[in-house]
C-alpha positions as a printed NumPy array, in Angstrom:
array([[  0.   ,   0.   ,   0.   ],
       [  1.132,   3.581,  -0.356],
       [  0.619,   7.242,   0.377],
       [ -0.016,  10.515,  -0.092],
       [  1.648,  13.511,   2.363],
       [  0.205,  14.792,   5.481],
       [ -3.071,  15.935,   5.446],
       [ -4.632,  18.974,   7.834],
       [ -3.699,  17.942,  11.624],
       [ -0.176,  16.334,  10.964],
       [ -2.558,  12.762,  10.078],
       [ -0.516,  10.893,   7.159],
       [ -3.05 ,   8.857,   4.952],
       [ -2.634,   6.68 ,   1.821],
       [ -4.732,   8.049,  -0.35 ],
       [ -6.926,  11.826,   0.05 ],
       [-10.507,  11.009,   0.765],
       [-11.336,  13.605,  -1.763],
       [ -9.246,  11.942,  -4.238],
       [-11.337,   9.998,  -6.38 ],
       [ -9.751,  10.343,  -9.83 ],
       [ -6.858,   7.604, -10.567],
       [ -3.478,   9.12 , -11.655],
       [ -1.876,   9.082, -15.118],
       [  0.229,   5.945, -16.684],
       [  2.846,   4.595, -14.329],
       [  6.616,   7.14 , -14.526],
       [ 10.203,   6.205, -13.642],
       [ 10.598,   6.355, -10.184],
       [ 13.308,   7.593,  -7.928],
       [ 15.698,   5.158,  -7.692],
       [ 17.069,   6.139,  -4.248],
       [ 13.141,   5.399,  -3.215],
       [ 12.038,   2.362,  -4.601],
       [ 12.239,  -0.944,  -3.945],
       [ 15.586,  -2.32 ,  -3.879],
       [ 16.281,  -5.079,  -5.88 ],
       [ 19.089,  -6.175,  -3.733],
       [ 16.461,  -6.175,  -0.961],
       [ 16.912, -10.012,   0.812],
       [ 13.718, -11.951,  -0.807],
       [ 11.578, -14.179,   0.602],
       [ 11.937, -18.1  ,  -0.574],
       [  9.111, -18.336,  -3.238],
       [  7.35 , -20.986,  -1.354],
       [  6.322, -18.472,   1.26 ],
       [  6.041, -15.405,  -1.338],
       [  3.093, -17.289,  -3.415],
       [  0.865, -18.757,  -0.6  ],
       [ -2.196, -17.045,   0.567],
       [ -1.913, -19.043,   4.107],
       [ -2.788, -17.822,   7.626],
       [  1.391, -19.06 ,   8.864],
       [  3.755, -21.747,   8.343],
       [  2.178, -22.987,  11.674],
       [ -1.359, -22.896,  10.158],
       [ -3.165, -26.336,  10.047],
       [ -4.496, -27.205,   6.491],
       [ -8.453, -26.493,   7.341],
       [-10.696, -25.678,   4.878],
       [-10.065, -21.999,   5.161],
       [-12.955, -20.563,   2.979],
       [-16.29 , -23.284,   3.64 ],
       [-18.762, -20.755,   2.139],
       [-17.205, -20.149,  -1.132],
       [-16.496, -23.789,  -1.26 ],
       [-20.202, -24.705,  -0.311],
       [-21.317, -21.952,  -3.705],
       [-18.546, -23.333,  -5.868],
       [-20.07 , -26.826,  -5.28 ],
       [-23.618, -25.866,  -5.774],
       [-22.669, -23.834,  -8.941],
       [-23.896, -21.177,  -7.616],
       [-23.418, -16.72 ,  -7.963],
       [-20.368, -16.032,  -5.452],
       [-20.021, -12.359,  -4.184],
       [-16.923, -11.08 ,  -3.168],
       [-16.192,  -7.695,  -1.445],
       [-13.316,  -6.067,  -1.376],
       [-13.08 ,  -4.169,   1.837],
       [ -9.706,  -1.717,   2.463],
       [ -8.363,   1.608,   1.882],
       [ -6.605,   3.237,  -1.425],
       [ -4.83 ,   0.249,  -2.624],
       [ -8.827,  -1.295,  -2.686],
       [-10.046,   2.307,  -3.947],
       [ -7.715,   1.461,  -6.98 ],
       [ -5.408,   5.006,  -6.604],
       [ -2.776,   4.311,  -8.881],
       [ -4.172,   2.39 , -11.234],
       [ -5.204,   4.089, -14.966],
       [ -8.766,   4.018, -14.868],
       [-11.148,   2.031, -12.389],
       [-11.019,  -1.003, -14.522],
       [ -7.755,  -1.683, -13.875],
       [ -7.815,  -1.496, -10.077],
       [ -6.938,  -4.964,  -8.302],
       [-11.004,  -5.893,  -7.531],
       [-12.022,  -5.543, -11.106],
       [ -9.071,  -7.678, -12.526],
       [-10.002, -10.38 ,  -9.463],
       [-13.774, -10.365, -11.506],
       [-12.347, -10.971, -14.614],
       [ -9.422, -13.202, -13.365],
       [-11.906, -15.251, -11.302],
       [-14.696, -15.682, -14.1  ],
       [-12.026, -17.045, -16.57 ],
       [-10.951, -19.705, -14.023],
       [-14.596, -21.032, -12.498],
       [-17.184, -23.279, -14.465],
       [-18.364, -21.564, -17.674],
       [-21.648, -20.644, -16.356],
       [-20.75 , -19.655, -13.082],
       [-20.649, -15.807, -11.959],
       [-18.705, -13.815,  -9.521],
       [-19.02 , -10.958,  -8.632],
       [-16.289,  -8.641,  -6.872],
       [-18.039,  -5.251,  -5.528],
       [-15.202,  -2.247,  -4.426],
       [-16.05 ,  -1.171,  -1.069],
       [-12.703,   0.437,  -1.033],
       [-11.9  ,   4.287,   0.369],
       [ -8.201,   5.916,   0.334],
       [ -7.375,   7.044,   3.667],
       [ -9.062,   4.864,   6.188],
       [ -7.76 ,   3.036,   9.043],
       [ -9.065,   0.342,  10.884],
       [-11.454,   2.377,  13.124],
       [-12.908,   3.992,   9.882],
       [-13.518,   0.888,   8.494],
       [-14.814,  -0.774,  11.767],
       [-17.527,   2.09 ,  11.406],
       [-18.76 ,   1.433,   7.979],
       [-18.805,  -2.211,   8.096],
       [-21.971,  -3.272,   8.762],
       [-23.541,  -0.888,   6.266],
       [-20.556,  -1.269,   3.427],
       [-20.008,  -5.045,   3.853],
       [-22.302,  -6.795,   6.37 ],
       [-25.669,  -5.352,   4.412],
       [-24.457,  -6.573,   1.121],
       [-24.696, -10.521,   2.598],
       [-20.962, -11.587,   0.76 ],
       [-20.062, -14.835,   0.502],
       [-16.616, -13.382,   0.946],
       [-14.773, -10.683,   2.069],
       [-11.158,  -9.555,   1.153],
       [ -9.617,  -7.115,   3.882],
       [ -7.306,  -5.133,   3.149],
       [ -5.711,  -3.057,   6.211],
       [ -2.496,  -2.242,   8.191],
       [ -0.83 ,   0.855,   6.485],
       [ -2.926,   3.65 ,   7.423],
       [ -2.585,   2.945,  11.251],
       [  0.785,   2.98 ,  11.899],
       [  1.026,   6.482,   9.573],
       [ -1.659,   7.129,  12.001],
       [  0.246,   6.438,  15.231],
       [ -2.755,   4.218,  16.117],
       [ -1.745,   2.066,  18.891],
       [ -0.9  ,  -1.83 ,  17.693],
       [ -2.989,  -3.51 ,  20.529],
       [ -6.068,  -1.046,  19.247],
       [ -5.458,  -2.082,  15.562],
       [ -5.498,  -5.701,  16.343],
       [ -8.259,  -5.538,  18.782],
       [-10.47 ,  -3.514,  15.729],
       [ -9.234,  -6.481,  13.559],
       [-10.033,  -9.172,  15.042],
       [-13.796,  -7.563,  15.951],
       [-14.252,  -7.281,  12.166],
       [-13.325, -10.784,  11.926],
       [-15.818, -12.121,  14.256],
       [-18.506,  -9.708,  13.404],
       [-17.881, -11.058,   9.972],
       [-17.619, -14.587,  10.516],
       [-20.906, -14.462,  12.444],
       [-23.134, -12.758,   9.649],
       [-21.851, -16.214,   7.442],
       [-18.834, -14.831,   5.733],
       [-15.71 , -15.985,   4.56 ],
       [-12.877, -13.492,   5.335],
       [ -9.347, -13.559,   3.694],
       [ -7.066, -10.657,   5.13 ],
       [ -4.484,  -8.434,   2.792],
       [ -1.428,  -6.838,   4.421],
       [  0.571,  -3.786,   3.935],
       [  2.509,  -3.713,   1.076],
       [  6.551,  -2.43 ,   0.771],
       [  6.727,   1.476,  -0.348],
       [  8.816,   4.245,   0.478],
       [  6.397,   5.833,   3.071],
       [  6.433,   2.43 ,   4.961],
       [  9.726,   1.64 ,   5.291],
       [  9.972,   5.225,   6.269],
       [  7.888,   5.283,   9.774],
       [  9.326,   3.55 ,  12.683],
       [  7.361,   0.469,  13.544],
       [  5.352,   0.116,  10.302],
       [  5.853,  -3.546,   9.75 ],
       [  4.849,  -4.713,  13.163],
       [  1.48 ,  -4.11 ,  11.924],
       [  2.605,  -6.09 ,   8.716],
       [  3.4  ,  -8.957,  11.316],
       [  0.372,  -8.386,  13.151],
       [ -1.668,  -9.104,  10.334],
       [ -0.241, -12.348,   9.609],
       [ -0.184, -12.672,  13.585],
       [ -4.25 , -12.303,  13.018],
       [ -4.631, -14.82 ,  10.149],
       [ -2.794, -17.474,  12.43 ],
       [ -4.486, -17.274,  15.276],
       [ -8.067, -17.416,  13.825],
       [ -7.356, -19.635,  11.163],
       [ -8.046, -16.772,   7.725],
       [ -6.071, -16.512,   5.232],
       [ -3.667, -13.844,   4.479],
       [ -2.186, -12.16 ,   1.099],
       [  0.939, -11.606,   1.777],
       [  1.753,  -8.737,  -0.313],
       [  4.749,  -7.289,   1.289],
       [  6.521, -10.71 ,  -0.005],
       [  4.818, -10.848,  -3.452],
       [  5.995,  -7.582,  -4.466],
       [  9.771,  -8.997,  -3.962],
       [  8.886, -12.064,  -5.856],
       [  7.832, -10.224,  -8.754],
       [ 10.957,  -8.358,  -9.263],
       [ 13.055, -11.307,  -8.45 ],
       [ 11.102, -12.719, -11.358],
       [ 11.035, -10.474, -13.567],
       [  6.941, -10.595, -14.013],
       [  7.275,  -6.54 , -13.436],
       [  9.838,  -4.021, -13.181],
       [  9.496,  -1.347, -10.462],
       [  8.34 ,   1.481, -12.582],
       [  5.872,  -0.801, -13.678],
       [  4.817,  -1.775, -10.266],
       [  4.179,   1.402,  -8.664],
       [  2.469,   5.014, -10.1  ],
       [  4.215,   7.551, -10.753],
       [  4.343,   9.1  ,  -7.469],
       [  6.061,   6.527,  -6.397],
       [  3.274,   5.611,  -3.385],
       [  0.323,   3.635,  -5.133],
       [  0.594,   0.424,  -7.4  ],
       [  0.11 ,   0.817, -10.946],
       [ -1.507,  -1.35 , -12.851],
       [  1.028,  -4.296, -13.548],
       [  1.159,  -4.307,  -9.995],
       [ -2.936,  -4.342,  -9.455],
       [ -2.452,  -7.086, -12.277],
       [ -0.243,  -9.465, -10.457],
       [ -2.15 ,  -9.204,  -7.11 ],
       [ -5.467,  -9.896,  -8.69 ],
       [ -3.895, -13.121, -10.712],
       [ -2.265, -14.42 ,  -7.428],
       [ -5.278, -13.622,  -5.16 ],
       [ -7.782, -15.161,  -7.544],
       [ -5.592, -18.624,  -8.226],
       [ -5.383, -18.695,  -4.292],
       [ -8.739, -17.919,  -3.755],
       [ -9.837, -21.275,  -5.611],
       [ -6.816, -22.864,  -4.204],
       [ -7.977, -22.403,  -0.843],
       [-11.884, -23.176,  -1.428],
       [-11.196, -26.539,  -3.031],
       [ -9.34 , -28.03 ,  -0.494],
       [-11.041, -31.342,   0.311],
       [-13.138, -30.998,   3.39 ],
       [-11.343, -33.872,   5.271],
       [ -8.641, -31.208,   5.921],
       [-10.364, -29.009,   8.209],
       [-10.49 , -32.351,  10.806],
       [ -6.732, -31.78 ,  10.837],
       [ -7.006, -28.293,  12.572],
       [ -7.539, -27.376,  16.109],
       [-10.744, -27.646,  17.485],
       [-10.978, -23.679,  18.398],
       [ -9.839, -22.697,  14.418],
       [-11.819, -25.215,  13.073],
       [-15.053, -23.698,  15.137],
       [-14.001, -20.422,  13.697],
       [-13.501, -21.104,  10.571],
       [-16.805, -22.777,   9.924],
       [-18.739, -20.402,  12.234],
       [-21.854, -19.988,  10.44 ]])
């Protein structure tokens, strides 16, 4: 995720919440800014998976999609989060990462199947802004599945860590309890992040989150280093031009991987989710 300057009141957000045009095709960016190449990588095992930890049990992470992908049935996916959901960055709204997951997602189900992927995204929000608009934003709309995207905002915030993982794991359960499947997103690696003391312990705490109540987690921090290390993207490619907000190779890669994961994780047989703990598994497949 990335960000614009300090707004009124010293408050650093990622993205203006008057800002709702997307910014031109992606520039060169500073090299003395961006992501460093010779930055140590993560082994691509752990870059690709959308997993909850290495610790993680094999359950059957997502049992509502899987239950609609079964019965052929309409799936509807919202994707909850801040500017990197909003799509700032990216050319035109078409090419923000929830509109490529609808496309990349109907090419891979049944022919005959729909999904649908609704952006419930909003630059600048943290996790208390977000815990405010839930019910009406994502709750009301009865998903089948809900994509969170949070952690960079707070910490530019100076939000304490115990609030923002207290917040997050109340959205969880309030979630999970309305019959929805919840896959969380962390921060990604920019400038702004590697520039505020503490940042990635709410990076950490995210994937902290996904382990200890058994949701999935995109791990975007690491999938951004895997795509350079690959080649799949170069780094003016993967971020705007302001050197804050993904472009739209790099909305293109995240929708690919979440949407291959996404099915990845939904398919698992069912037998698997006798192999977690009881308390995960009750989570998991709260209803």
């Amino acid at each position: 995720m990335t960000f614009l300057p300090s707004l009124g009141g010293g408050r650093v957000v990622e993205g203006s919440r008057t800002r709702r045009h997307f910014v031109a095709p992606v520039l060169a960016l500073v090299a003395a800014t961006a992501i460093g190449t010779s930055a140590s990588r993560p082994a691509a095992a752990d870059a690709i998976r959308l997993a909850t930890s290495p610790l993680a049990q094999p359950a059957a992470a997502l049992p509502h999609v899987a239950a609609r992908l079964a019965h052929r049935a309409p799936i509807t996916i919202v994707a909850f989060g801040s500017s990197s959901t909003e799509g700032i960055g990216a050319s035109s709204p078409s090419h923000a990462y929830p509109a490529r997951l609808e496309a990349d997602l109907a090419a891979l189900v049944p022919a005959g199947e729909a999904v649908t992927v609704v952006n419930r995204g909003i630059g600048g929000e943290d996790a208390d802004d977000m815990l405010a608009r839930l019910q009406k934003d994502v709750i009301q709309r009865k998903p089948d599945l809900v994509i969170w995207q949070t952690g960079t905002n707070d910490p530019l915030r100076k939000v304490p860590l115990d609030r923002f993982e207290t917040l997050t794991r109340d959205g969880i359960a309030r979630m999970r309890a309305a019959g929805i499947d919840v896959v969380l997103m962390e921060p990604q690696d920019c400038r702004m992040m590697r520039a505020t003391p503490g940042a990635f312990a709410f990076r950490d705490a995210v994937r902290r989150i996904g382990a200890d109540t058994a949701v999935p987690v995109v791990r975007r921090y690491d999938l951004m280093h895997r795509w350079l290390a690959e080649g799949k993207v170069t780094e003016t490619q993967l971020m705007a031009g302001d050197g804050l907000h993904m472009a739209d190779a790099g909305y293109e890669q995240l929708a690919a991987e979440v949407a291959r994961e996404l099915l990845a994780d939904a398919r698992r047989p069912a037998a698997a989710a006798a192999q977690a703990p009881d308390e995960a598994r009750r989570a998991t497949l709260q209803p």
